[in-house]
C-alpha positions as CSV (number, residue, x, y, z in Angstrom):
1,X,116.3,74.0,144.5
2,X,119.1,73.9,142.3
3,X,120.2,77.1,140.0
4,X,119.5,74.3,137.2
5,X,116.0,73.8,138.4
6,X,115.7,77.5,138.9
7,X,116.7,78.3,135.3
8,X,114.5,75.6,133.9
9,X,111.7,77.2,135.9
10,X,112.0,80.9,134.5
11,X,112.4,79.5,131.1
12,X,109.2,78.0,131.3
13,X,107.1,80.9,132.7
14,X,108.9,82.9,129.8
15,X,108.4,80.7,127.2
16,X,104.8,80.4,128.7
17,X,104.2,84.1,128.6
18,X,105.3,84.6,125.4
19,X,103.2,81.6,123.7
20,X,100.7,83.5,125.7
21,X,101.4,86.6,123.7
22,X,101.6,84.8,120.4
23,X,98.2,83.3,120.8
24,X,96.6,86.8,121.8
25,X,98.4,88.7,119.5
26,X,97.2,86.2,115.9
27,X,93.4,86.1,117.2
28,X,92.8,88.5,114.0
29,X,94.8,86.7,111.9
30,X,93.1,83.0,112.8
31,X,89.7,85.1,112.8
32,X,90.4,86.5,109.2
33,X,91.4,82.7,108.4
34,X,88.1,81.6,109.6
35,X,86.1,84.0,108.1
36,X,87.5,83.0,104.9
37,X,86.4,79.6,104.8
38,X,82.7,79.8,106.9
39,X,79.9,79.8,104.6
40,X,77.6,82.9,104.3
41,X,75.2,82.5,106.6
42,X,78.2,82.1,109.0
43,X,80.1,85.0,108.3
44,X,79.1,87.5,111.4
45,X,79.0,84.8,114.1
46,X,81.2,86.2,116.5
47,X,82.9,82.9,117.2
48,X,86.7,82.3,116.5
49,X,86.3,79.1,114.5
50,X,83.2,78.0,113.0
51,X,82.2,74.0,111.7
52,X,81.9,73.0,109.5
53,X,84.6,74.6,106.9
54,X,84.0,75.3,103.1
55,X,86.7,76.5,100.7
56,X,84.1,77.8,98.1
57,X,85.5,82.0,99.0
58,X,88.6,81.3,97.8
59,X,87.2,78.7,94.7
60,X,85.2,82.1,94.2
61,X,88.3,84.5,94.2
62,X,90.4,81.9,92.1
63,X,87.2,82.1,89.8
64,X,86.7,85.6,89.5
65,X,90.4,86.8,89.2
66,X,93.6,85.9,87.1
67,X,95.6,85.6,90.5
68,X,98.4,84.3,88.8
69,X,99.0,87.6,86.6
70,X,98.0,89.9,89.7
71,X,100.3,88.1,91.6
72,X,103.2,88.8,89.2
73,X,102.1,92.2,89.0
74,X,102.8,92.3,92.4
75,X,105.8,90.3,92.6
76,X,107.4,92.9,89.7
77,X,106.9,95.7,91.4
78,X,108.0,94.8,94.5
79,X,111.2,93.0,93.7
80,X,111.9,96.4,91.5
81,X,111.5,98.3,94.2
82,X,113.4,96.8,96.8
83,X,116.1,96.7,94.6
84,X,116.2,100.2,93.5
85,X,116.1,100.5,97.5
86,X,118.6,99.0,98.0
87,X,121.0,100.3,95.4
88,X,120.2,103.8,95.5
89,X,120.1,104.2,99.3
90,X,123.0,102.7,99.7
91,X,125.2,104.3,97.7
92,X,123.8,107.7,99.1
93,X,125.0,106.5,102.6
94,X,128.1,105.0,101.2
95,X,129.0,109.1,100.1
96,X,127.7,110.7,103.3
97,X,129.3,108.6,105.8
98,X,132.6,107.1,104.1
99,X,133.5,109.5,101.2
100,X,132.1,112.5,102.6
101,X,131.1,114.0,99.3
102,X,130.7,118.3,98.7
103,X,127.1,118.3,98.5
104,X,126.3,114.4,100.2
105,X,125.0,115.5,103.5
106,X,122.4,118.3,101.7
107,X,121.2,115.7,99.6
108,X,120.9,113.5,102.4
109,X,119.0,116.7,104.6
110,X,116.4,117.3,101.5
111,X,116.0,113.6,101.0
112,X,115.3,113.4,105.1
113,X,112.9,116.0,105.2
114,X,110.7,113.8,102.4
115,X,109.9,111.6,105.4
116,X,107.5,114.0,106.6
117,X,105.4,114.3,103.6
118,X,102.1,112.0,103.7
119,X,101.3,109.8,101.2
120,X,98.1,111.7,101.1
121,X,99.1,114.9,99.7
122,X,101.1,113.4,96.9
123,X,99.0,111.5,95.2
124,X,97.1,114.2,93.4
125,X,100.6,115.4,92.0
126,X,102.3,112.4,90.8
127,X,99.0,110.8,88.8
128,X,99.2,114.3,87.1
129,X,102.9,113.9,86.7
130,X,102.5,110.1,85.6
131,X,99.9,111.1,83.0
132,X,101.9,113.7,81.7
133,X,104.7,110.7,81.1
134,X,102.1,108.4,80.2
135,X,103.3,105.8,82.9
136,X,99.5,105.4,84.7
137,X,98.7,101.4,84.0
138,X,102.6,100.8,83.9
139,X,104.7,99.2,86.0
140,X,107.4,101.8,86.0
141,X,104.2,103.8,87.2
142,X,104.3,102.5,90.8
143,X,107.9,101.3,90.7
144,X,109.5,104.8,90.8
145,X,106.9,106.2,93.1
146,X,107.3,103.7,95.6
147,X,111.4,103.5,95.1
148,X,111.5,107.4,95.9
149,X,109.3,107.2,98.9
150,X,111.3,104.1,100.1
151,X,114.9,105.2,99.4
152,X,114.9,108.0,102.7
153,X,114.0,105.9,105.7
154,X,116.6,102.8,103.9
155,X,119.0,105.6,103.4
156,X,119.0,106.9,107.3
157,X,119.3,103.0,107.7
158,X,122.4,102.5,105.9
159,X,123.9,105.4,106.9
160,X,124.1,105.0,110.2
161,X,125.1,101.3,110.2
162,X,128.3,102.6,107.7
163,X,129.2,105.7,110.3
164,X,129.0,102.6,112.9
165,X,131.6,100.5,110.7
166,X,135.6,101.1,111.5
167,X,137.0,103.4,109.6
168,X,140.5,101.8,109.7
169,X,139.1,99.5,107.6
170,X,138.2,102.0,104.7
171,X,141.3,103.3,105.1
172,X,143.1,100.2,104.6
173,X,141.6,99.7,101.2
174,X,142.3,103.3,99.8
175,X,146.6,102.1,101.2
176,X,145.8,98.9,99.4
177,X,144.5,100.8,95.9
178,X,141.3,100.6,96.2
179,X,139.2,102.8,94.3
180,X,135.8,104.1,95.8
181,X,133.5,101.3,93.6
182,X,135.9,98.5,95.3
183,X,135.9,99.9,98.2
184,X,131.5,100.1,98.3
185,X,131.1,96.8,96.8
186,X,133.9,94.6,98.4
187,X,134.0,96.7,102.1
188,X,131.0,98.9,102.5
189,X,128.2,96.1,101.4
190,X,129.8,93.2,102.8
191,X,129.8,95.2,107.0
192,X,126.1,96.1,106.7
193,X,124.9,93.1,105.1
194,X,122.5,93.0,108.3
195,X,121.1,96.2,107.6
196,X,121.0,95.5,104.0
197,X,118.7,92.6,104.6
198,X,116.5,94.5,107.1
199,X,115.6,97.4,104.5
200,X,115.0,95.1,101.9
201,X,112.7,92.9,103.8
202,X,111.2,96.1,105.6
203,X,110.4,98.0,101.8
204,X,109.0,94.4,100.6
205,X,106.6,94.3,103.0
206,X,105.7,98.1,102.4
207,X,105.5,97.8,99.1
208,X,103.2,94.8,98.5
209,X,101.1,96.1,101.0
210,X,100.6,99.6,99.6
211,X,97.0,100.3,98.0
212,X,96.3,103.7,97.8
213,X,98.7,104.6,95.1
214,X,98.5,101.7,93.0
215,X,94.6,102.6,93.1
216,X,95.1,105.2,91.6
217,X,97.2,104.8,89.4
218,X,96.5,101.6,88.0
219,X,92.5,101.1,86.5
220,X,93.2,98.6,83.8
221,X,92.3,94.7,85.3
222,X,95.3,93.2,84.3
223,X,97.8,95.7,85.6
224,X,95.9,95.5,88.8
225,X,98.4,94.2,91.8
226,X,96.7,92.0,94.6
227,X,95.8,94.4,97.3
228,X,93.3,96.2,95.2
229,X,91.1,93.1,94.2
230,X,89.3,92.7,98.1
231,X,87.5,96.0,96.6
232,X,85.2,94.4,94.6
233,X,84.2,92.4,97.0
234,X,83.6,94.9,99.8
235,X,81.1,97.9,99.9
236,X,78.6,99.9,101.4
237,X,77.0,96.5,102.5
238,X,79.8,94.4,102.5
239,X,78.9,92.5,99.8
240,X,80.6,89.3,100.0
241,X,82.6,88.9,103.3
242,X,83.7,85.6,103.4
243,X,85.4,86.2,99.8
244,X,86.7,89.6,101.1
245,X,88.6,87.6,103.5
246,X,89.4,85.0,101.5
247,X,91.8,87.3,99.8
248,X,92.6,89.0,102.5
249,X,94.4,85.6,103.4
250,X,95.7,85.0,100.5
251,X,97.6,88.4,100.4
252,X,99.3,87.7,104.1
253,X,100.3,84.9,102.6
254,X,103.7,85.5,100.8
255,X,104.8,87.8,103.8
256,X,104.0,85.1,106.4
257,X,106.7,82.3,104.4
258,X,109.0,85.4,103.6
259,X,109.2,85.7,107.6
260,X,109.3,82.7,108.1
261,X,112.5,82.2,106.1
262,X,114.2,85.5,106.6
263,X,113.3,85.8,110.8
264,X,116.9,85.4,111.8
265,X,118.1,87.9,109.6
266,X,115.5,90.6,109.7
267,X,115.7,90.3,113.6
268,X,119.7,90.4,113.3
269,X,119.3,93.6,111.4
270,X,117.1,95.1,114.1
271,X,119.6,94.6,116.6
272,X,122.9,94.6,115.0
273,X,123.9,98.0,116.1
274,X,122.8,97.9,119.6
275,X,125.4,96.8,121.3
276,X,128.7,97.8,120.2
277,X,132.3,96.4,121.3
């Protein structure tokens, strides 16, 4: 057997074992699909894919909600987010690891130590806090909330990719003039554009999948973002499955296609700094 044959071979039983994966691993995903479109009296059979197929659970869930406006509730805070993310964690990196500012790297410890701290146990404080400000039903309400919580795991990010970056080439800016906006905006962003793309992808997804804040802090219907509305159509009986999933669907959705078109990036950020030359 030739090494050509050989190599075709192996690629086969890879790509073979990893289609094998794939199909295992979106079972719960095809299942949620399918539960989505069976009719009532369908919805506990235990098989995968049920016939014949209605789309009356999500005509019901288009019925019953303005997905539209939830949708841009959504969308809003989300994109907010990511980008107050983005900005702030990155210019917290950009003074720890390439200006070393007096003061940086105990901001960046306190900030650190943040990433302990469930969810949980601050969300009593901040609706008081939001009341007091009279942001509950706002967007600001969740924005900053989920901006604070996001900016310490994007600023360890960041960080570490700009301590990674050669330092010959700050230097050469500050020879060239360079003051410390130029040298963030035209050298710092531009060598961890990878990791740049990873956190913001990474606090998307986080964010428009977060429910227990925005729970609580939004109880007016059209402030409502998407991942509260499967409530009211879950409960102590499950009240209405196939809508439930329905939903369900139709919030996986926008971060299937974002994956889809971003992969290559967000899998480039992953693995950007492991291997270093």
């Amino acid at each position: 057997m030739t090494g050509y044959a050989r190599a075709r071979i192996r690629s086969l039983v890879i790509h073979a074992v990893l289609f094998a994966v794939l199909a295992l691993w979106m079972i719960p995903q095809v299942y949620m699909l399918s539960i989505g479109l069976r009719a009532p009296a369908q919805a506990f059979d235990a098989a995968l894919i049920t016939w014949p197929v209605t789309f009356d659970n999500f005509i019901t869930v288009i019925r019953d909600n303005p997905l539209a406006r939830i949708f841009l509730n959504s969308m809003i805070v989300t994109v907010a987010t990511v980008a107050i993310v983005v900005a702030a964690s990155s210019l917290i990196a950009f003074a720890c690891a390439v200006l070393r500012l007096k003061g940086s790297l105990v901001l960046y410890a306190t900030l650190l130590t943040t990433l302990m701290v469930p969810l949980a146990s601050l969300v009593l404080p901040l609706a008081i806090l939001l009341k007091t400000f009279g942001w509950v039903n706002t967007y600001i309400g969740l924005i900053l909330p989920y901006a604070a919580l996001g900016v310490p795991f994007a600023m360890v990010v960041l960080k570490a990719f700009m301590e990674d970056s050669p330092a010959e080439l700050f230097e050469a800016a500050r020879v060239d003039g360079c003051n410390a906006w130029q040298i963030y905006w035209h050298v710092a962003l531009p060598l961890v554009r990878p990791a740049l793309v990873f956190v913001a992808i990474w606090q998307f997804i986080v964010t428009w999948n977060e429910f227990f804040l925005a729970l609580i802090i939004l109880t007016e219907s059209e402030m409502k973002t998407l991942t509260i509305i499967p409530m009211q159509y879950s409960g102590l009986y499950m009240a209405n499955p196939g809508a439930l999933f329905a939903v369900l669907t139709l919030i996986a959705l926008p971060l299937i296609l974002l994956y889809v078109v971003v992969q290559r990036a967000f899998v480039r950020g992953l693995t950007a700094g492991a291997v270093k030359g």
